[in-house]
N, CA, C and O of each residue as an XYZ file, in Angstrom:
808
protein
N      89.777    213.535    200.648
C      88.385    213.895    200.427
C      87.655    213.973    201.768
O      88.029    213.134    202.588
N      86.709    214.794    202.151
C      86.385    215.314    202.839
C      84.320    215.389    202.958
O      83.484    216.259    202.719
N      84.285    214.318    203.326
C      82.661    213.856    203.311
C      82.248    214.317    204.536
O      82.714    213.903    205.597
N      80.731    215.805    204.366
C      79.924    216.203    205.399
C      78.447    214.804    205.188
O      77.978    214.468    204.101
N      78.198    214.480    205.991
C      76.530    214.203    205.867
C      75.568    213.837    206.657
O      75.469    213.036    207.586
N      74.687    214.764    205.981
C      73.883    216.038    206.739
C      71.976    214.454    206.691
O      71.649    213.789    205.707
N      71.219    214.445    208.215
C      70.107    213.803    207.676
C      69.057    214.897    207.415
O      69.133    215.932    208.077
N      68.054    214.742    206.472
C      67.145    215.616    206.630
C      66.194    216.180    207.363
O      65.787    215.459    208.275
N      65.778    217.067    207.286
C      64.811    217.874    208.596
C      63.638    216.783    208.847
O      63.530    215.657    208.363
N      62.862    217.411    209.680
C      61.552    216.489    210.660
C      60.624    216.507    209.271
O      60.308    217.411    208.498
N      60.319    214.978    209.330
C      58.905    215.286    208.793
C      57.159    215.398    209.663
O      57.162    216.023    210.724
N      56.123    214.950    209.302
C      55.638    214.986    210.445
C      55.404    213.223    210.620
O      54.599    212.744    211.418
N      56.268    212.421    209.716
C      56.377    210.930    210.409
C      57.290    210.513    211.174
O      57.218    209.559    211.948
N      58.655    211.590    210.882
C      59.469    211.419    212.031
C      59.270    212.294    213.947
O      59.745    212.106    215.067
N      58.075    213.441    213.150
C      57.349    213.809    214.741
C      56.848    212.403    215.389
O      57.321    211.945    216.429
N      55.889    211.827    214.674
C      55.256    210.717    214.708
C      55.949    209.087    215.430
O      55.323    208.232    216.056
N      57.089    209.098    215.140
C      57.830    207.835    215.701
C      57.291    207.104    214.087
O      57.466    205.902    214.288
N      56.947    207.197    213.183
C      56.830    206.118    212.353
C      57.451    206.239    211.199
O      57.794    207.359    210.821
N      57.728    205.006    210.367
C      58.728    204.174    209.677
C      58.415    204.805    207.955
O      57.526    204.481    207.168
N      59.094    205.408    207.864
C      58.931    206.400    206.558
C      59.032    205.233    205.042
O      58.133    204.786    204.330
N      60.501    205.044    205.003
C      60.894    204.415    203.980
C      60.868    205.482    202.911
O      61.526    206.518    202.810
N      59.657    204.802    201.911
C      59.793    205.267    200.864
C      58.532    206.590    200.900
O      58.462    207.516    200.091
N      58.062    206.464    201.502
C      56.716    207.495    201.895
C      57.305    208.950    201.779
O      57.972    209.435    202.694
N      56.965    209.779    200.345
C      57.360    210.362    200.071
C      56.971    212.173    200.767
O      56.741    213.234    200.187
N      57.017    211.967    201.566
C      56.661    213.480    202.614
C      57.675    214.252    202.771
O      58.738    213.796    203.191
N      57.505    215.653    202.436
C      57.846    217.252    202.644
C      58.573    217.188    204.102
O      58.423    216.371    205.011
N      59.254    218.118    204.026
C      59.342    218.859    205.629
C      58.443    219.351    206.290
O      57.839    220.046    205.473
N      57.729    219.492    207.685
C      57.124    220.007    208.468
C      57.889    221.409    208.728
O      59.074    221.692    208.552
N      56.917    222.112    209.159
C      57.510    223.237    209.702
C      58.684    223.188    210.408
O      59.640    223.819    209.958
N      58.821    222.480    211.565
C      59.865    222.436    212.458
C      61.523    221.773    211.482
O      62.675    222.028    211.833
N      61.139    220.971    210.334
C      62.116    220.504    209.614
C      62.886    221.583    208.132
O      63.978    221.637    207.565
N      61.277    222.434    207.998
C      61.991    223.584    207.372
C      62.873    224.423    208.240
O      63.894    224.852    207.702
N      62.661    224.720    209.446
C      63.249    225.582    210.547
C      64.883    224.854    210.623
O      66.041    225.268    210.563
N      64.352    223.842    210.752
C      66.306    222.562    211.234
C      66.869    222.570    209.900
O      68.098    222.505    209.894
N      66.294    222.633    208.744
C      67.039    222.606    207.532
C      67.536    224.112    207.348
O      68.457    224.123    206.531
N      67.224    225.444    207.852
C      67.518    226.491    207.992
C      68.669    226.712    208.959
O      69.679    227.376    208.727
N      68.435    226.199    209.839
C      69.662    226.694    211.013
C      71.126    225.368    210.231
O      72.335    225.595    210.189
N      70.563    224.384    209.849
C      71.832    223.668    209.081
C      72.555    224.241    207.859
O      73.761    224.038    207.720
N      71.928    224.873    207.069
C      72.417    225.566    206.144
C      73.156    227.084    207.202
O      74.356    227.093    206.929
N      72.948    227.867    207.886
C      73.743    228.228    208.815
C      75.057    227.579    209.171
O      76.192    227.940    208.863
N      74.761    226.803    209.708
C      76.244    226.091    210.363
C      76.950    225.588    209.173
O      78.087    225.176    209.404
N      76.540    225.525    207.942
C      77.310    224.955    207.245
C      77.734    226.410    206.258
O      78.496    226.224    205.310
N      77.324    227.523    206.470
C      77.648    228.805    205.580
C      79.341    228.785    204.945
O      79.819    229.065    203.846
N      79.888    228.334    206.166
C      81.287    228.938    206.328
C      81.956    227.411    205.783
O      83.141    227.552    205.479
N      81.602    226.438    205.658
C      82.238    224.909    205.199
C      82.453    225.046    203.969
O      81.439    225.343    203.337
N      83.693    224.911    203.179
C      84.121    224.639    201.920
C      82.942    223.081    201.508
O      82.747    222.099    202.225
N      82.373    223.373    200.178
C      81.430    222.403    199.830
C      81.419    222.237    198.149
O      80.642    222.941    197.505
N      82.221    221.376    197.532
C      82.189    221.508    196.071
C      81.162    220.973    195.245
O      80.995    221.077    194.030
N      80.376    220.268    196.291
C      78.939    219.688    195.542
C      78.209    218.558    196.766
O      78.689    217.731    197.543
N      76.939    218.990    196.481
C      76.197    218.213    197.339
C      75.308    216.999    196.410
O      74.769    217.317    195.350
N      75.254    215.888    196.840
C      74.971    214.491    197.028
C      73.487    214.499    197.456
O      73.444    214.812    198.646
N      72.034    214.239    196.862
C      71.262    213.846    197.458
C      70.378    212.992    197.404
O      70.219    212.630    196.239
N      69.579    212.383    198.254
C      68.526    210.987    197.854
C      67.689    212.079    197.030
O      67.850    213.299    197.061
N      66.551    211.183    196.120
C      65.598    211.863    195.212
C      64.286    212.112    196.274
O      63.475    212.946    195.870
N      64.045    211.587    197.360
C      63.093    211.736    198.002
C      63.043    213.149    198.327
O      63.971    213.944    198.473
N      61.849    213.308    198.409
C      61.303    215.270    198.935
C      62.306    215.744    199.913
O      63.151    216.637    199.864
N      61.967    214.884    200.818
C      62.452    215.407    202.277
C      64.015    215.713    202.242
O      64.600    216.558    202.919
N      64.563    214.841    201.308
C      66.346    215.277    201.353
C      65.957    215.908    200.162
O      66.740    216.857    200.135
N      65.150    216.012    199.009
C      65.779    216.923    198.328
C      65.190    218.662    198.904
O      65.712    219.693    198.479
N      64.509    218.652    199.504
C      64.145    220.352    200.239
C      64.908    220.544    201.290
O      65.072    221.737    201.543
N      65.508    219.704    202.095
C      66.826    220.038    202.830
C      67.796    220.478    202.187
O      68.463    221.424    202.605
N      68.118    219.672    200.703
C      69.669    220.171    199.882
C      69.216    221.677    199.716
O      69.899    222.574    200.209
N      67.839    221.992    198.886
C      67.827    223.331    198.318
C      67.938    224.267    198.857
O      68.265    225.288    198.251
N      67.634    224.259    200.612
C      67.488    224.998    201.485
C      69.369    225.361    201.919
O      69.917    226.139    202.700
N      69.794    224.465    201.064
C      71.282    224.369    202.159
C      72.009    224.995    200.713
O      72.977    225.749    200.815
N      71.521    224.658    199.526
C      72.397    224.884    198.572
C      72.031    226.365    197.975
O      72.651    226.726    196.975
N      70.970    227.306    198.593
C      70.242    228.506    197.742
C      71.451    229.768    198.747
O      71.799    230.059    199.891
N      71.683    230.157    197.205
C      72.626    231.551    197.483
C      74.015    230.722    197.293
O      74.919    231.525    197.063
N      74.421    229.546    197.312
C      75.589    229.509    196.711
C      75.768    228.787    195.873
O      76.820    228.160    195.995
N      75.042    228.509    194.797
C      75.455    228.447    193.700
C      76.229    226.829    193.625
O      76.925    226.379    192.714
N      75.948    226.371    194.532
C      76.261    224.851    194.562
C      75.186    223.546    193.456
O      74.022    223.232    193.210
N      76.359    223.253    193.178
C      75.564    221.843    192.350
C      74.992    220.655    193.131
O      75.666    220.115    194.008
N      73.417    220.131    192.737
C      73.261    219.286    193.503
C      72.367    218.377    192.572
O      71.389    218.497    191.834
N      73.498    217.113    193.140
C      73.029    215.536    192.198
C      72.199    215.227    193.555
O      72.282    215.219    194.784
N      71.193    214.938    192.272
C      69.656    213.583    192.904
C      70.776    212.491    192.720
O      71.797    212.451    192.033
N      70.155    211.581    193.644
C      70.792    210.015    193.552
C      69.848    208.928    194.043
O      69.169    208.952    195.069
N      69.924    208.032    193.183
C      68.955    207.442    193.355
C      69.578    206.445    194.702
O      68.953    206.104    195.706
N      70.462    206.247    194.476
C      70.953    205.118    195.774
C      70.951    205.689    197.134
O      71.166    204.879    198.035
N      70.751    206.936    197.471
C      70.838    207.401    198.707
C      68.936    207.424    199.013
O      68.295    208.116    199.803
N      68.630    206.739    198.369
C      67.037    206.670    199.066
C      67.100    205.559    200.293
O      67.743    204.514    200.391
N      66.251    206.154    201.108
C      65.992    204.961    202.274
C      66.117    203.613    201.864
O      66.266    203.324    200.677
N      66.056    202.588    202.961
C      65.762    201.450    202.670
C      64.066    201.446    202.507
O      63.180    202.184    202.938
N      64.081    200.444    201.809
C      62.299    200.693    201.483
C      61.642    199.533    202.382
O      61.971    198.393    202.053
N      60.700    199.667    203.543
C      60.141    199.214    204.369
C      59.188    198.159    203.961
O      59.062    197.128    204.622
N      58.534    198.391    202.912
C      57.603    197.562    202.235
C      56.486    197.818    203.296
O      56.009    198.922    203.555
N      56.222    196.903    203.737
C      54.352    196.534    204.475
C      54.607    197.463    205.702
O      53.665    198.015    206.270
N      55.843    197.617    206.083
C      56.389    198.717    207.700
C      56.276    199.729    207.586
O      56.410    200.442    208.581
N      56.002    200.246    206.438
C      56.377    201.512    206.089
C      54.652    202.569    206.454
O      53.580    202.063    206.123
N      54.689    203.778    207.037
C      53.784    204.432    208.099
C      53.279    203.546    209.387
O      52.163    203.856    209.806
N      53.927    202.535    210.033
C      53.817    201.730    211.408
C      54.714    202.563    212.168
O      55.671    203.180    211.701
N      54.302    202.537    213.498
C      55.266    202.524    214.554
C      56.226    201.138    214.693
O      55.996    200.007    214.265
N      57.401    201.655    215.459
C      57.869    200.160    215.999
C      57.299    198.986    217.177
O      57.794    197.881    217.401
N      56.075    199.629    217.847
C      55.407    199.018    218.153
C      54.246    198.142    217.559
O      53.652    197.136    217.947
N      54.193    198.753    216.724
C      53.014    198.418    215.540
C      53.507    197.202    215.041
O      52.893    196.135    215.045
N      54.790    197.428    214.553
C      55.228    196.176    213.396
C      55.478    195.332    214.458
O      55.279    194.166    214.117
N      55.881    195.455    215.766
C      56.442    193.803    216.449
C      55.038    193.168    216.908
O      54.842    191.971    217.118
N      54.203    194.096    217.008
C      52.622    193.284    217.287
C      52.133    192.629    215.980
O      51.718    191.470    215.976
N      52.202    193.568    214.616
C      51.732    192.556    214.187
C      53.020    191.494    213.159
O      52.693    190.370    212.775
N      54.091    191.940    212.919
C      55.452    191.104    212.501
C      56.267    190.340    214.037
O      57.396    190.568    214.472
N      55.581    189.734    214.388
C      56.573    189.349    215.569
C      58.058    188.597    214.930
O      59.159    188.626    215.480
N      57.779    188.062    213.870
C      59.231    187.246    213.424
C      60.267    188.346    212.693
O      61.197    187.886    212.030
N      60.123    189.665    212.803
C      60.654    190.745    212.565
C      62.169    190.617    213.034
O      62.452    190.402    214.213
N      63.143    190.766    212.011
C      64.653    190.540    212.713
C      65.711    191.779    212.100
O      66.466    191.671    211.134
N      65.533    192.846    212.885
C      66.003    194.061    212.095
C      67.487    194.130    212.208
O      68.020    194.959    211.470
N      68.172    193.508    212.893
C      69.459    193.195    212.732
C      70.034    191.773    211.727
O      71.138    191.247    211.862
N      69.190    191.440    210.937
C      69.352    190.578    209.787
C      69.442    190.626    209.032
O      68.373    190.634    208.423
N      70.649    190.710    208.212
C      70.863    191.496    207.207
C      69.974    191.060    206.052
O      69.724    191.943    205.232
N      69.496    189.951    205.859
C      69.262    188.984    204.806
C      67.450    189.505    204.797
O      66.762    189.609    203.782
N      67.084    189.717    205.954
C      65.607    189.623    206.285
C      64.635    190.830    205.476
O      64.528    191.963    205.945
N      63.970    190.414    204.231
C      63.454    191.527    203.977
C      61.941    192.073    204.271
O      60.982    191.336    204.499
N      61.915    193.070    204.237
C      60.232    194.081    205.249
C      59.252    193.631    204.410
O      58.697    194.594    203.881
N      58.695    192.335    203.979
C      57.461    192.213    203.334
C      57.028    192.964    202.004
O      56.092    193.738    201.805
N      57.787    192.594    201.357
C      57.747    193.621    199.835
C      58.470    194.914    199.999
O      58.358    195.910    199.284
N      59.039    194.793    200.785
C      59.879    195.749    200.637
C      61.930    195.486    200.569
O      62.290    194.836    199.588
N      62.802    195.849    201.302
C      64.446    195.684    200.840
C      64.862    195.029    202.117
O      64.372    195.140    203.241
N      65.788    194.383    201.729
C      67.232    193.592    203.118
C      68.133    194.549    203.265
O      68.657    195.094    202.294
N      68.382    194.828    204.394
C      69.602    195.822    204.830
C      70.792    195.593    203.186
O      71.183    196.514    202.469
N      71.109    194.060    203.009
C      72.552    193.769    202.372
C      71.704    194.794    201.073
O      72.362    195.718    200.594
N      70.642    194.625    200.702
C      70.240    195.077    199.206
C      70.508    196.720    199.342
O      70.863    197.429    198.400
N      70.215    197.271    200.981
C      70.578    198.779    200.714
C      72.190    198.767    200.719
O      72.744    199.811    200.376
N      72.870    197.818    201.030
C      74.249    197.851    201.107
C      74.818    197.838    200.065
O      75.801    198.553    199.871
N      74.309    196.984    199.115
C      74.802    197.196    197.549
C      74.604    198.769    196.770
O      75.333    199.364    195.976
N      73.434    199.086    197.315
C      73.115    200.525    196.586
C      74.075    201.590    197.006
O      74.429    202.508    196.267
N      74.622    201.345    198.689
C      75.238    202.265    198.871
C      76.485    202.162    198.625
O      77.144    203.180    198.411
N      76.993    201.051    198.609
C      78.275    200.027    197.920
C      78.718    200.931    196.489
O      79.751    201.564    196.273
N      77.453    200.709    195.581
C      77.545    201.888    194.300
C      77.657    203.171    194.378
O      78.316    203.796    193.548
N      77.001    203.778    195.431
C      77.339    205.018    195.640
C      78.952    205.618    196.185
O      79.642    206.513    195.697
N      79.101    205.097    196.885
C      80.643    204.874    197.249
C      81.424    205.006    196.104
O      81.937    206.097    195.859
N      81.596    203.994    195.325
C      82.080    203.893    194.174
C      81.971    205.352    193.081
O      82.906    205.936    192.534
N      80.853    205.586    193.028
C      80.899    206.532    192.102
C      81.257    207.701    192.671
O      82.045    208.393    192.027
N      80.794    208.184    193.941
C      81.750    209.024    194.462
C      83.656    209.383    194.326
O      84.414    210.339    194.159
N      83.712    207.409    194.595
C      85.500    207.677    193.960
C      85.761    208.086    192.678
O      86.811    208.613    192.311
N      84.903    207.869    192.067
C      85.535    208.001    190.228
C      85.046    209.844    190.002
O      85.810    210.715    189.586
N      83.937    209.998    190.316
C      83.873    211.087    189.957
C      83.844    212.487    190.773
O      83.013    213.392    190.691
N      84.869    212.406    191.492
C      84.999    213.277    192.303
C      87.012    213.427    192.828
O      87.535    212.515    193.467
N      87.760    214.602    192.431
C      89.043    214.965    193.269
C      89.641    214.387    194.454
O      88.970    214.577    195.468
N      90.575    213.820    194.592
C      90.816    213.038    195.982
C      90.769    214.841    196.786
O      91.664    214.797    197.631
N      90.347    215.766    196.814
C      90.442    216.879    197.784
C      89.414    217.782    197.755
O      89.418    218.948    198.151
N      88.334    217.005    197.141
C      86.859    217.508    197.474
C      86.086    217.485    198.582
O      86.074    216.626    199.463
N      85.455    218.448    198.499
C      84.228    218.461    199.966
C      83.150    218.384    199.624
O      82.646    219.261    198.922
N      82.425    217.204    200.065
C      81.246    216.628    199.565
C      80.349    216.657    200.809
O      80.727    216.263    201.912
N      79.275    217.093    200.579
C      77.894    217.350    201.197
C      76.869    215.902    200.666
O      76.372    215.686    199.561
N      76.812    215.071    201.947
C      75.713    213.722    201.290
C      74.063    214.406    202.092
O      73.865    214.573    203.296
N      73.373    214.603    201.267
C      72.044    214.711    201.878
C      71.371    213.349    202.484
O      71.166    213.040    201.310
N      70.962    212.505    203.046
C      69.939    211.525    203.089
C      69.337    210.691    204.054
O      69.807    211.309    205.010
N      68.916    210.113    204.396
C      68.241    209.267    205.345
C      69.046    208.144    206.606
O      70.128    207.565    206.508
N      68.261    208.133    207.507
C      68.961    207.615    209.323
C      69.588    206.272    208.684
O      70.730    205.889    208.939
N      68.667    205.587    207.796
C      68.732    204.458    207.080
C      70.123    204.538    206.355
O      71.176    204.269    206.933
N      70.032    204.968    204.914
C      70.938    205.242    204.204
C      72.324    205.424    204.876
O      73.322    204.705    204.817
N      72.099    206.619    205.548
C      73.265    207.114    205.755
C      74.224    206.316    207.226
O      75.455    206.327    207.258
N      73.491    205.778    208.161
C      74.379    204.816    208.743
C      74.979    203.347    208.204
O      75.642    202.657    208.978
N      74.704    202.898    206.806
C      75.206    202.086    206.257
C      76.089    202.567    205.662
O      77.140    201.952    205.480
N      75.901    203.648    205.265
C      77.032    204.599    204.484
C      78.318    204.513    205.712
O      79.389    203.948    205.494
N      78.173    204.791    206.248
C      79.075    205.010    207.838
C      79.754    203.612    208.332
O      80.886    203.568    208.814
N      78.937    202.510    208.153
C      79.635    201.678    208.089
C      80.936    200.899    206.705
O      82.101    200.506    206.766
N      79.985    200.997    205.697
C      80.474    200.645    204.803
C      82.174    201.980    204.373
O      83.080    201.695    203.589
N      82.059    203.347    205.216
C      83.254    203.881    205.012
C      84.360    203.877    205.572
O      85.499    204.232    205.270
N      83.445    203.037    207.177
C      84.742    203.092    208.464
C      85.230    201.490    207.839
O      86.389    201.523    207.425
N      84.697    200.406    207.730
C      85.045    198.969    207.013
C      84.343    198.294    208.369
O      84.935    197.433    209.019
N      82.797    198.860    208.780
C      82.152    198.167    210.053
C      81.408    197.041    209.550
O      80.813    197.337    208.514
N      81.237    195.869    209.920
C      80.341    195.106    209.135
C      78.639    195.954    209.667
O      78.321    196.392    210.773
N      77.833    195.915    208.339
C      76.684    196.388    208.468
C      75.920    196.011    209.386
O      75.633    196.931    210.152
N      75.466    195.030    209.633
C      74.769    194.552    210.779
C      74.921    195.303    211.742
O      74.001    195.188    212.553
N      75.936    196.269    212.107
C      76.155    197.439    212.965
C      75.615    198.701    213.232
O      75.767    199.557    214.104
N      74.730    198.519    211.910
C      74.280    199.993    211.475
C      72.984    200.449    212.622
O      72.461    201.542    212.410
N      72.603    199.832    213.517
C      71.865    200.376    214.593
C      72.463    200.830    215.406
O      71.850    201.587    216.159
N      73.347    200.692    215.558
C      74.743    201.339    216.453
C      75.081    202.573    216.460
O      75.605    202.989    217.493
N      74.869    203.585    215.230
C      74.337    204.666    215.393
C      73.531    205.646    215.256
O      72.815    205.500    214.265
N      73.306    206.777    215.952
C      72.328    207.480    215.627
C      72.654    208.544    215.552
O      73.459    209.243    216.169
N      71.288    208.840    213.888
C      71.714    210.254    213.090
C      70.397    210.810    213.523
O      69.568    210.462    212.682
N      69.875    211.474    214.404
C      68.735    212.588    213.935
C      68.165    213.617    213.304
O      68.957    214.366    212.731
N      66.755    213.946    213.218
C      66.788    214.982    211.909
C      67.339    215.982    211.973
O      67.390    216.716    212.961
N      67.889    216.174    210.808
C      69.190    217.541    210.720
C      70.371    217.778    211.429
O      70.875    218.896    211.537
N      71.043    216.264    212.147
C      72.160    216.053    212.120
C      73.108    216.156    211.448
O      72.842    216.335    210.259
N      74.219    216.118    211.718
C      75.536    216.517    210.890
C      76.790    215.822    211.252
O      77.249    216.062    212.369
N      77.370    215.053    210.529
C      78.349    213.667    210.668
C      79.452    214.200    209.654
O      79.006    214.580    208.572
N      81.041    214.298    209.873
C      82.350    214.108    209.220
C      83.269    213.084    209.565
O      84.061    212.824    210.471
N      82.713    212.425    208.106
C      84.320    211.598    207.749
C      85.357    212.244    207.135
O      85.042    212.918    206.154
N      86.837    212.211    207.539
C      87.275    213.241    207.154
C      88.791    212.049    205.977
O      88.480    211.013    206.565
N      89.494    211.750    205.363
C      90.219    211.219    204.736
C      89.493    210.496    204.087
O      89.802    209.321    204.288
N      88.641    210.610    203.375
C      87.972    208.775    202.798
C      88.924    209.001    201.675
O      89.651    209.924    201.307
N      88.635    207.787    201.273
C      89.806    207.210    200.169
C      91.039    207.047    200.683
O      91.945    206.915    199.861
N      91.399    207.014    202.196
C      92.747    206.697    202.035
C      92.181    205.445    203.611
O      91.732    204.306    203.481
N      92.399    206.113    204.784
C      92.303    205.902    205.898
C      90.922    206.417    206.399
O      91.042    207.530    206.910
N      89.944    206.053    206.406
C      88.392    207.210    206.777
C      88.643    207.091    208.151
O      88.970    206.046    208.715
N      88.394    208.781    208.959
C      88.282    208.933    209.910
C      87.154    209.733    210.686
O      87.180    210.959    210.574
N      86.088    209.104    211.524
C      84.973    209.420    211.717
C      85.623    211.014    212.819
O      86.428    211.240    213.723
N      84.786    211.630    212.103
C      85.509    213.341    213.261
C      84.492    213.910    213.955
O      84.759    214.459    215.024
N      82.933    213.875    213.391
C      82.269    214.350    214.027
C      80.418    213.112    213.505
O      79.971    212.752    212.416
N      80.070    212.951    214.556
C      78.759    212.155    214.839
C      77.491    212.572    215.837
O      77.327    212.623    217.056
N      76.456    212.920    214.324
C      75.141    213.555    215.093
C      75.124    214.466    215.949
O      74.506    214.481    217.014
N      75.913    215.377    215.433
C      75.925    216.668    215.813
C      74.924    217.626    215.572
O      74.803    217.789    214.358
N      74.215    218.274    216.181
C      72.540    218.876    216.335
C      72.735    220.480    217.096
O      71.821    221.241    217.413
N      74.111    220.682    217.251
C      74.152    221.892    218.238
C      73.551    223.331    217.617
O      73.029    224.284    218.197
N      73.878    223.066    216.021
C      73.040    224.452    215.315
C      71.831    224.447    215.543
O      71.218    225.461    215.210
N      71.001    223.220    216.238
C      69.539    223.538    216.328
C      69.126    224.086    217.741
O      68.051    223.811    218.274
N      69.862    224.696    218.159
C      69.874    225.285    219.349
C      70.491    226.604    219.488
O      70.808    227.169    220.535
N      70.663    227.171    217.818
C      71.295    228.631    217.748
C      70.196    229.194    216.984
O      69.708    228.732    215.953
N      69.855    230.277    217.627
C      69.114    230.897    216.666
C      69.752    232.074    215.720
O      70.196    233.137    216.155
N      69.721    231.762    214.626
C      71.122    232.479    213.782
C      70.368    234.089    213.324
O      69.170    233.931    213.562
N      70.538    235.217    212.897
C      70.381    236.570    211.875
C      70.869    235.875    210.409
O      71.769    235.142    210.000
N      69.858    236.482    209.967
C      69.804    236.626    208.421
C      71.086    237.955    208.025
O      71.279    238.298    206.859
């Protein structure tokens, strides 16, 4: 099996430097544009169904990626961000001024009414799972979703302990392959952005 996944385009909180979560915002112009040139680079990729969080922002990236071929695309509820609670529209300057006991490498530590890394780990833990059951060991799967989401995903496929998950970085409308999951997962390609620097013909 053969897992692409793709983060979604700019919003204007990720122009912004600030902490989305659950803050349910559209693409900006510039993120409709990156969700355009990604559906490009991905024209030519065998894709038997795309995977996406229910939030706006990944789901107008999938449609943009999935229109003209006729691809199926599951909402999922587990590929939503981690939910920030009280952090959520702050900068990261914002929250250490006013959260100084803030410990974002803790797994246990949760954002003030909002989730603990381990709690998005379980969600994505399930997602995993259902991916195995309902899907061909020789499918090509398209995951739509968030910097959040989707580097726990990355850990939880390579067998990294989570606490790792700052370790990498996905930017908007990046593009990441694991390529064997279910047997041996092998990371092949990470935050890859080069289609946003092609300007493609219709």
């Amino acid at each position: 099996m053969r897992l692409l996944l793709a983060r979604h385009g700019e919003t204007d909180y990720n122009r912004r430097w600030r902490y989305q979560g659950r803050i349910d915002l559209r693409l900006n112009q510039a993120g409709l544009l990156q969700a355009e040139r990604l559906r490009h680079r991905l024209s030519r990729e065998p894709i038997d169904v795309i995977y996406t969080s229910k939030l706006k922002r990944a789901e107008d990236t999938a449609g943009i990626i999935a229109r003209g071929r006729g691809l199926r695309v599951v909402p999922c509820e587990n590929l939503a961000e981690i939910d920030f609670g009280k952090f959520e529209g702050m900068t990261y300057a914002e929250i250490v001024k006013s959260y100084p006991d803030w410990q974002p490498s803790d797994s246990s530590f949760t954002a003030y009414g909002g989730e603990s890394l381990e709690q998005l780990a379980r969600r994505i833990r399930a997602f995993e799972n259902e991916l195995r059951s309902d899907n061909p060991a020789d499918a090509n799967i398209l995951i739509i979703a968030h910097s959040g989401s989707l580097r726990v995903l990355l850990c939880v496929l390579l067998g990294i302990d989570i606490e790792n998950w700052l370790r990498f970085r996905l930017t908007p409308a990046s593009l990441t392959a694991v390529e064997d999951f279910g047997q041996k997962p092998v990371l092949t390609l990470l935050n890859d952005v080069s289609h946003l620097r092609i300007k493609y013909r219709e």
